[in-house]
DOZA-107320 format. One line per 3 residues: their letters; for each residue x, y, z of C-alpha. Coordinates in Angstrom, 3 decimals, decimal comma, always signed. Each point is the difference from the previous one (the first is absolute). Layout:
DOZA-107320
a	X Y Z  ...
END
This chain:
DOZA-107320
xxx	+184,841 +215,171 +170,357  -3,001 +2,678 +0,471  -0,523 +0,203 -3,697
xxx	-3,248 -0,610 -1,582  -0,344 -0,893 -3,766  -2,936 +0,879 -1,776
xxx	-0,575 -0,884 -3,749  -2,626 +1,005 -1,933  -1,984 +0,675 -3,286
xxx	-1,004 +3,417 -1,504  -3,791 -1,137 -0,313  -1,620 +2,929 +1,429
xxx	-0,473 +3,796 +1,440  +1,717 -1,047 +3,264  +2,496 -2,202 -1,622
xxx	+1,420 +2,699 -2,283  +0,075 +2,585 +2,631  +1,954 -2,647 +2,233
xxx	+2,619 -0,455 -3,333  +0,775 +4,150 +0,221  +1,191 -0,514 +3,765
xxx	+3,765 +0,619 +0,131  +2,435 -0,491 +3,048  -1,028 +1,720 +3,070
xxx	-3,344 -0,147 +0,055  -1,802 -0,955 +2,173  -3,468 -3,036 -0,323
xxx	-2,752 -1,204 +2,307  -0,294 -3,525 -0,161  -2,946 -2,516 +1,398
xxx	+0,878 -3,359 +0,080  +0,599 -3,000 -0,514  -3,969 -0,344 -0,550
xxx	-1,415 -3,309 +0,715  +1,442 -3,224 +0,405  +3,030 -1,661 -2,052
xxx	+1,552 -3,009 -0,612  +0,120 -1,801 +3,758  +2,770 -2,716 -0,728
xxx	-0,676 -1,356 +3,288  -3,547 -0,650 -0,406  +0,233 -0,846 -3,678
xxx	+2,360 -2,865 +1,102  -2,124 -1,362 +2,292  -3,064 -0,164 -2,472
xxx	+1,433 -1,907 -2,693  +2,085 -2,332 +2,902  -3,189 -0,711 +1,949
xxx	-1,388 -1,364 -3,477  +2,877 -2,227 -0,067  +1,960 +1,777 -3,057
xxx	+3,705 +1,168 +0,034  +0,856 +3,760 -0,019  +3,704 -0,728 -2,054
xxx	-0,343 +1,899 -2,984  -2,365 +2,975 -1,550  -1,088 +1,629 -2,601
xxx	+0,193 +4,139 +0,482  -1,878 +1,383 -3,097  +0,716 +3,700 -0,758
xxx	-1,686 +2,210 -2,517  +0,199 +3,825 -0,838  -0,290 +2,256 +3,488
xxx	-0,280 -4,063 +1,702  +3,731 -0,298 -0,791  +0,926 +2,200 +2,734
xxx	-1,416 -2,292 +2,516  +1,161 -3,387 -0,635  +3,889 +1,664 +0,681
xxx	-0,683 +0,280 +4,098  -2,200 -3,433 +0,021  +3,279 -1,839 -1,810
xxx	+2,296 +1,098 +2,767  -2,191 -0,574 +2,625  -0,909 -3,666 -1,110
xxx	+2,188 -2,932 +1,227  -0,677 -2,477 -2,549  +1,167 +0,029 -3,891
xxx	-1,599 +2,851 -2,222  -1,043 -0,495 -3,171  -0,728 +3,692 -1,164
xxx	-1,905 +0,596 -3,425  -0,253 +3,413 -0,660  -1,992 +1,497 -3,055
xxx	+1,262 +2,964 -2,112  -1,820 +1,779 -3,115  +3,690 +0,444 -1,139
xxx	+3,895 -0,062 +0,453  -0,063 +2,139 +2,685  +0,209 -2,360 +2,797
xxx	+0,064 +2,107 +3,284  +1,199 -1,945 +3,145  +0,880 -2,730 -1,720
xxx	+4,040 -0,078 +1,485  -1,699 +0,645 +3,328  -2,011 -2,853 +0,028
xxx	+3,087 -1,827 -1,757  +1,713 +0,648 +3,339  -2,341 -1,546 +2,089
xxx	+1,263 -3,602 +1,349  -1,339 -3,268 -1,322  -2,141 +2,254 -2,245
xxx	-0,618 -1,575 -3,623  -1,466 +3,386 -1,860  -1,516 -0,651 -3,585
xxx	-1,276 +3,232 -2,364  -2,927 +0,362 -2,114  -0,523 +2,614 -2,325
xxx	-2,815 +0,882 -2,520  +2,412 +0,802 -2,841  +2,397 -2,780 +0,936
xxx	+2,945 +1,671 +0,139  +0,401 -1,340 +3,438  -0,076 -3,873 +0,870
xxx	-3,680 -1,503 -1,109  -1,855 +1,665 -2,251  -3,491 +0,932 +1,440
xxx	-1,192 +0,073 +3,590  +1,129 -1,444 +3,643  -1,822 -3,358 -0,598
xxx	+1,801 -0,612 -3,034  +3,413 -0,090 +1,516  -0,703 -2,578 +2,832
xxx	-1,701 -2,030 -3,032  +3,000 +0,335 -2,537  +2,576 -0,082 +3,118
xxx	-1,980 -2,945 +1,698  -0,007 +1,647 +3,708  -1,624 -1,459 +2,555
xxx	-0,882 +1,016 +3,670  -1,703 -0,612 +3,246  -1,833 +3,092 +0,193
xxx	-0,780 +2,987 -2,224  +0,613 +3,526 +1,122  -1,217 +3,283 -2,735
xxx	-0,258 +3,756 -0,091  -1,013 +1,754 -3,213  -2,618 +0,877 -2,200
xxx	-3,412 -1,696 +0,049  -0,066 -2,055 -3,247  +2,923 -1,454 +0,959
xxx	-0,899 -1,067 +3,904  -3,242 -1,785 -1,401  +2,020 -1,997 -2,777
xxx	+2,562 -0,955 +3,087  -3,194 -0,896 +1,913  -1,143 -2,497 -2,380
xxx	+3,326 -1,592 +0,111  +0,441 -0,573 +3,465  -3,634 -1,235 -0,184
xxx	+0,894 -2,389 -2,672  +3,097 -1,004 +1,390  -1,140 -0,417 +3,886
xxx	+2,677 +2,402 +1,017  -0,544 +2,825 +3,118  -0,001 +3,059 -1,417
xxx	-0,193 +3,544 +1,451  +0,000 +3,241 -1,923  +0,073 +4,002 +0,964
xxx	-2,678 +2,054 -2,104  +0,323 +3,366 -1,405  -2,880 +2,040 +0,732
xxx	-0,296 +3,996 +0,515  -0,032 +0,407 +3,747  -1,828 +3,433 +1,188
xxx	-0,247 +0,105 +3,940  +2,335 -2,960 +0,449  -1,719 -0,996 +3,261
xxx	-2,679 -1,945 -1,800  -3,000 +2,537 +1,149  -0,751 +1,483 -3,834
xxx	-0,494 -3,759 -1,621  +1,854 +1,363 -3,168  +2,950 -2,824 -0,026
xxx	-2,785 -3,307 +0,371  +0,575 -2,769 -2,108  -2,695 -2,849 -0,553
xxx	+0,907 -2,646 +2,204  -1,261 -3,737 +0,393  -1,770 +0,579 +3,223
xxx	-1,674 +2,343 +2,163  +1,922 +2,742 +1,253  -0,375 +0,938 +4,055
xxx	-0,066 +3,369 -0,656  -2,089 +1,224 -2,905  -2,007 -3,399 +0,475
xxx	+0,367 -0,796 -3,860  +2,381 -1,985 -2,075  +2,707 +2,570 +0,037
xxx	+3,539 +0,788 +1,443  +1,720 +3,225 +0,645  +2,972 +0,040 -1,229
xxx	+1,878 +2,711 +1,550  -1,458 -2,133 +3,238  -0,495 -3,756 -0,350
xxx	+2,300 +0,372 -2,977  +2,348 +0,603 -1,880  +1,331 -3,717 +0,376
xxx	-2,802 -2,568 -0,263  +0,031 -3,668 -0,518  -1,164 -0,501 -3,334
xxx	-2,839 -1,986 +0,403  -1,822 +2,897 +2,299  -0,300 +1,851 -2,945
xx	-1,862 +0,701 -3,560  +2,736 +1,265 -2,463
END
């Protein structure tokens, strides 16, 4: 429909100025940066290593809500969406609610909302189980989701949240440690507004 949605969190100098736009105004964009979620090769990954691709886990936490909305509608298998909130106020929630064969469950810190605590205590108290793990959000919460799908032998692939300042991976300020040597800067990093933002989980440090 030509419309673009963008949401996003006061966290900065940019950010604020961006929240004083009103209608009519106009913004320079660059993007999409990097890679995302490739359902096509992601499927045949996990069915060339003989596993199903029926049912996944979509984490969500704080700005990596946001994400995990577009990914649900575009995935043609049953959704499982656990979302983390510090409170009641449970943004997107009836969206993702509206999303076929989507299951979504809530955390929140307060627990005012569903489990009390974070993401990984909701599949635990609601018992939910997948076939492969997809994340976006902050990066305490990616590592803990790491060790999960490690620990549970489940494919996993998460988007990172990292300051991008070129966005065409010359300026190195996005890398993220990564579990082998990059091409590029001929270390063990990634750029993430190149190689990234979507990465399977176990070509990373977190």
């Amino acid at each position: 429909n030509n419309n673009l949605r963008i949401v996003f969190r006061v966290a900065g100098k940019g950010t604020e100025e961006f929240s004083k736009m009103k209608a009519g105004e106009y913004l320079d964009i660059q993007g999409p940066l990097g890679n995302g979620y490739d359902l096509g090769r992601i499927a045949a990954e996990i069915k060339a290593e003989g596993r199903s691709f029926d049912k996944a886990i979509l984490f969500g936490g704080g700005i990596g809500v946001p994400p995990m909305l577009e990914l649900a509608r575009r995935l043609d298998c049953h959704k499982n969406v656990v979302v983390g909130y510090r409170n009641s106020q449970t943004f997107l929630k009836e969206d993702f609610e509206a999303v076929a064969d989507t299951d979504v469950y809530i955390a929140t810190e307060d627990g005012s909302v569903g489990a009390k605590g974070n993401v990984l205590d909701a599949v635990k108290q609601e018992k939910v189980e997948a076939d492969v793990i997809f994340a976006c959000g902050p990066t305490p919460m990616l590592r803990a989701i790491k060790a999960y799908a490690l620990e549970n032998d489940i494919p996993c692939y998460v988007s990172l949240e990292e300051k991008m300042a070129c966005g065409i991976g010359a300026c190195l300020a996005c890398v993220c440690k990564s579990t082998e040597i990059d091409d590029h800067s001929q270390v063990k990093n990634k750029r993430v507004c190149k190689e990234g933002p979507v990465f399977n989980v176990k070509e990373v440090e977190l």
